[in-house]
N, C-alpha and C positions, 0 to 999 in steps of 0.2 A: 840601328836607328831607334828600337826601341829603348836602350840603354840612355840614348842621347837626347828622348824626348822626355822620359820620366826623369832625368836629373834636374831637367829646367823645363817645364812643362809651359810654365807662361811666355819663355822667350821662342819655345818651340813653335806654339800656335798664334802668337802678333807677331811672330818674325821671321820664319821659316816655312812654314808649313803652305802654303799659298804660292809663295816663288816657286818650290820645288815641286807641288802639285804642275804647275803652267811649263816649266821644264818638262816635268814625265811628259806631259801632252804630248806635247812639241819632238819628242824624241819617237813616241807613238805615233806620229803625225809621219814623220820623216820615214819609218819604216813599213807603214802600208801604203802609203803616197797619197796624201792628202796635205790640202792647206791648213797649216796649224788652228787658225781663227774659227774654222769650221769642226773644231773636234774637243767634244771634254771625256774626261773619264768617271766612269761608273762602278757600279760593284758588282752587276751582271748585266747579263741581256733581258732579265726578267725586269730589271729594274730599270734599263734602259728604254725598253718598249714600253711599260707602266708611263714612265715622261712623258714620250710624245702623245702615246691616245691619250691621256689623262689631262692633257695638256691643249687638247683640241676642243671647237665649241662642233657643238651636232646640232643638226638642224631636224625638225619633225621629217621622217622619210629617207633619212640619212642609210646608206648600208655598210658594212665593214666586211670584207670579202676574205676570207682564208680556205682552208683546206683539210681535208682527211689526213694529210701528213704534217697539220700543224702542230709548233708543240704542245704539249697539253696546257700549262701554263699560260699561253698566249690563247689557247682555248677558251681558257675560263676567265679571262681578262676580257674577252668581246664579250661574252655572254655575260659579264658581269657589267658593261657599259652597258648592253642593249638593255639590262634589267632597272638600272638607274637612269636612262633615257630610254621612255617604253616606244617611245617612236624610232626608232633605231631597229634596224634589220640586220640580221648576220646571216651572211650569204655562206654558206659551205660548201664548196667544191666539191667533188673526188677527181682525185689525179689516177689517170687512166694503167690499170695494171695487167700484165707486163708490157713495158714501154718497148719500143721499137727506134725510137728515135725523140730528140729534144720539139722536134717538131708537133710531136703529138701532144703532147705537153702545152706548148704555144697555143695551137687551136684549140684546145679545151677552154684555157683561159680566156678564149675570144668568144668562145660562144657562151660561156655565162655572163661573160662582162655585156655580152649584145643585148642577152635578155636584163638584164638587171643596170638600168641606167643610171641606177639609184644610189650605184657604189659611190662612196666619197672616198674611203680607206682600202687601200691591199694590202694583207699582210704576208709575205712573202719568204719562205725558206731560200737562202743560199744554198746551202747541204741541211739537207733535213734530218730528224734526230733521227726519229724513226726506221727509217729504210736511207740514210747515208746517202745519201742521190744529192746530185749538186745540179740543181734549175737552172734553166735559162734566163739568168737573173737579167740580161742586158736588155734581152729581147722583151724581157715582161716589161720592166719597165718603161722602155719605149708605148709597150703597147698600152700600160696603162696613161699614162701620161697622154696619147693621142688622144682617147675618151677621157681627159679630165680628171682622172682620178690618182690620187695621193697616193704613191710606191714606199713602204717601210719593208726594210731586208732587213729581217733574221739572219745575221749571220754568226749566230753563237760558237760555231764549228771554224770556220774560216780564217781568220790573225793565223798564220803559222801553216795552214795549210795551201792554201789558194794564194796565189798575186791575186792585190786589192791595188785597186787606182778609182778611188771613191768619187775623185774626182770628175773620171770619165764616167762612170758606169753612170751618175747623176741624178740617183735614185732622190728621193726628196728626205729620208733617214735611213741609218745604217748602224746598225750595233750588230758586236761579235764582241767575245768575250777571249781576254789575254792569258786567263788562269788555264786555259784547255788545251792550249799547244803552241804556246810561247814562252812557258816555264813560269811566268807569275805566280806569287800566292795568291791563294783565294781573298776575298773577292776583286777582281778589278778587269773591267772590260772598257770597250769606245763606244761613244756616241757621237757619229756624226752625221750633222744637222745642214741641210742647205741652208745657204744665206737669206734665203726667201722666208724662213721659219724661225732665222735667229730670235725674234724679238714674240714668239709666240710659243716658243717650246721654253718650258720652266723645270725647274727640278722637285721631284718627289716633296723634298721637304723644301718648306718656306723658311728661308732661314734671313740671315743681317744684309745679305747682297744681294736678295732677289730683284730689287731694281738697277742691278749696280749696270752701265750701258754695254759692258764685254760680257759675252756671251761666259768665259770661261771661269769669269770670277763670278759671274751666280753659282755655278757648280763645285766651283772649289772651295768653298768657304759652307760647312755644313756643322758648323759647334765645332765640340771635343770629339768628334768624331773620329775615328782608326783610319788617317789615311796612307797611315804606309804600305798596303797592297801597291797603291796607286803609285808612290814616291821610287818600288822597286824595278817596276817596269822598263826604268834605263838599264839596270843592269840585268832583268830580264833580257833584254833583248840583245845586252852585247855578248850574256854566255851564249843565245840562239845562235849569232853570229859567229861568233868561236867554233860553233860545231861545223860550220860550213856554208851556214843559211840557207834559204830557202831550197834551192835547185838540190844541194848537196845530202838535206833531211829528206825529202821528196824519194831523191831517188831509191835513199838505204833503205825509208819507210816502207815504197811500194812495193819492193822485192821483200820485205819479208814480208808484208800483206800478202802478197802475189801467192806465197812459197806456202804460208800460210792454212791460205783459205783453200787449197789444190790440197793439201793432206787433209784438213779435217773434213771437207766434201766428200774425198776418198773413204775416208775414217766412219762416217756417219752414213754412207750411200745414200749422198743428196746432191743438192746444186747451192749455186751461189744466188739471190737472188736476182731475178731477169730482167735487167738495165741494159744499154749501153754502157762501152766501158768505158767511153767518154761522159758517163754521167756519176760514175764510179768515182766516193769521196778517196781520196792519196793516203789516207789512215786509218779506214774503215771499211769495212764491210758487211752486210747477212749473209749467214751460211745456213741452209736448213737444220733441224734438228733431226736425231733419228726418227724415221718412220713407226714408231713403238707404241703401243696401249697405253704404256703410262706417259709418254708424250700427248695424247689425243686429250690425256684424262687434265690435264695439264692445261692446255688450248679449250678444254673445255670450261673450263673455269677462269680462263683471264676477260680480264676486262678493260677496254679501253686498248691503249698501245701498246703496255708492256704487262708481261709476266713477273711483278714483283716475287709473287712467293716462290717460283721455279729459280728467280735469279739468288734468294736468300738460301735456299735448299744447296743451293751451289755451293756458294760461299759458308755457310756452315758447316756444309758436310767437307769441304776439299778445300776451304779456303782459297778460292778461283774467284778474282770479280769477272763479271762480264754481264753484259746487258741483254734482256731478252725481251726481242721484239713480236708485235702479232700485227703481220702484212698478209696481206692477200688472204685472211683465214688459216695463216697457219703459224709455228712458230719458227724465230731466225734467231742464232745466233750473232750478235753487233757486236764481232771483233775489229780490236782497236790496236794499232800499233805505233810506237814510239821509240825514239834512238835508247832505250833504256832496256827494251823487250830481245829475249834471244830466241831462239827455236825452244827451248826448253820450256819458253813459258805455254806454248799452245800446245804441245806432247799435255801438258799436265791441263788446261781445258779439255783438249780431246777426250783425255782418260775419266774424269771430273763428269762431262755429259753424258759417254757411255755407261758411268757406272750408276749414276741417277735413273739414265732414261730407257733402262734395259727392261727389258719383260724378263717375269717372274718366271720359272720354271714349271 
């Protein structure tokens, strides 16, 4: 594609690039199950939640509700609206730990949403980055919606993981990003918009079609812009389909998860974090780290949700990516699995964390 838009670059972008952006959609559309009309595509979920708050009026007294497990990104995007509208309140939860059931989960949300009337926005995880936990996205939204209040799912983890039917779930916005486990190149994710929001959700930038009356050709038309992330997503989605789709990745992924996170628990003499396993994301999970001195000394120094310098310590030293989480006060490894991963790559994580997080003799 690139070869074919740098040779003729003006016929690319007045004659191609717009049709084939409104196909990708539509082929997007068709495989998480949604009405085409209602879905364009984006560069992330960062960029696609930026849209909608960004895109809403706030009223004096307005609140924006999220959570302890929100991501950090969307963290600093309320606090950065409350900061440019000082009457603006952000509400933060904490989601209840260790969970017992999705239900516990539910009534927390009822009982801040009781206290605080004020909510106009929730921002809400699908599967959370954090601690890999997949909410009760159905049930929130129902309940926010009974009080009046605007439902946005984060679902940056999900396209590829979870069956999506956007159309039932009927949250009021929905972004998940394609590049995480649908095979896309970076960046290209969905945003989809209830029809009630068409004519009030705009895109980041202002560009020659922002008044154009289809939702999809304000989105598609953004300049000289790189839209071929976007344009590859058809055939993203027919290599996904090639491997098996959905049920067929699901199952090979969760048994190596499964296989996984049961040796390096053993491995590290810890646990997995304490969810339901029905809340348990299909390609992830936290595994404790060892219980060690230079593990505490570690946790003692992170800040926020993740241990950046324990995860670069990794990868420097062993050349291991892997993500390192701080739940509950302590640290977790956020092992991730995909049709590409064998048993050999977590032997060499395992080996990779003991030999970092080993006390000194």
């Amino acid at each position: 594609m690139m070869e074919e838009r740098e040779r003729n670059p003006e016929h690319w972008y007045r004659y191609l690039d717009n049709d084939r952006y409104i196909n990708a959609a539509a082929k997007v559309a068709e495989f998480i199950g949604c009405c085409k009309e209602n879905l364009v595509l984006v560069e992330n979920t960062t960029s696609g939640i930026n849209a909608v708050v960004k895109s809403m009026s706030w009223n004096k007294g307005d609140g924006i509700l999220c959570t302890d497990h929100t991501y950090e990104s969307m963290s600093n995007l309320v606090q950065y609206i409350a900061k440019e509208n000082e009457d603006i309140e952000v509400i933060r939860m904490d989601i209840p730990m260790p969970i017992q059931d999705e239900d516990e989960v539910v009534q927390a949300y009822a009982k801040v949403i009781e206290k605080s009337p004020q909510i106009k926005l929730a921002i809400i995880d699908h599967i959370t980055s954090v601690s890999a936990m997949i909410l009760p996205v159905h049930r929130l939204v129902d309940l926010c919606h009974k009080n009046g209040i605007l439902a946005l799912i984060d679902g940056a983890h999900c396209p590829g993981q979870l069956h999506l039917d956007l159309e039932k779930l009927r949250a009021d916005y929905y972004v998940g990003n394609l590049h995480k486990w649908v095979f896309c190149p970076r960046g290209c994710a969905l945003l989809w918009i209830h029809p009630n929001h068409h004519n009030t959700t705009h895109p980041i930038i202002t560009s020659a079609k922002i008044f154009h009356a289809n939702l999809q050709h304000r989105y598609s038309y953004q300049g000289t812009r790189d839209s071929i992330p976007y344009l590859t997503a058809t055939k993203a989605i027919e290599f996904y389909q090639s491997l098996g789709g959905m049920d067929a990745i699901v199952e090979h992924n969760s048994k190596l998860k499964d296989w996984a996170s049961s040796m390096l628990s053993e491995a590290w003499n810890s646990t997995c974090l304490p969810i339901p396993n029905s809340m348990r994301a299909p390609f992830m999970i936290l595994v404790g780290l060892p219980d060690t001195k230079t593990t505490r000394e570690y946790e003692i120094k992170t800040k926020g949700h993740y241990s950046d310098e324990l995860k670069k310590d990794i990868y420097d030293k062993h050349r291991v990516h892997t993500v390192i989480c701080h739940v509950m006060g302590k640290l977790w490894c956020r092992m991730s699995v995909n049709v590409y991963n064998c048993q050999e790559d977590y032997y060499k994580l395992r080996d990779a964390i003991l030999s970092i997080l080993k006390d000194e003799a």
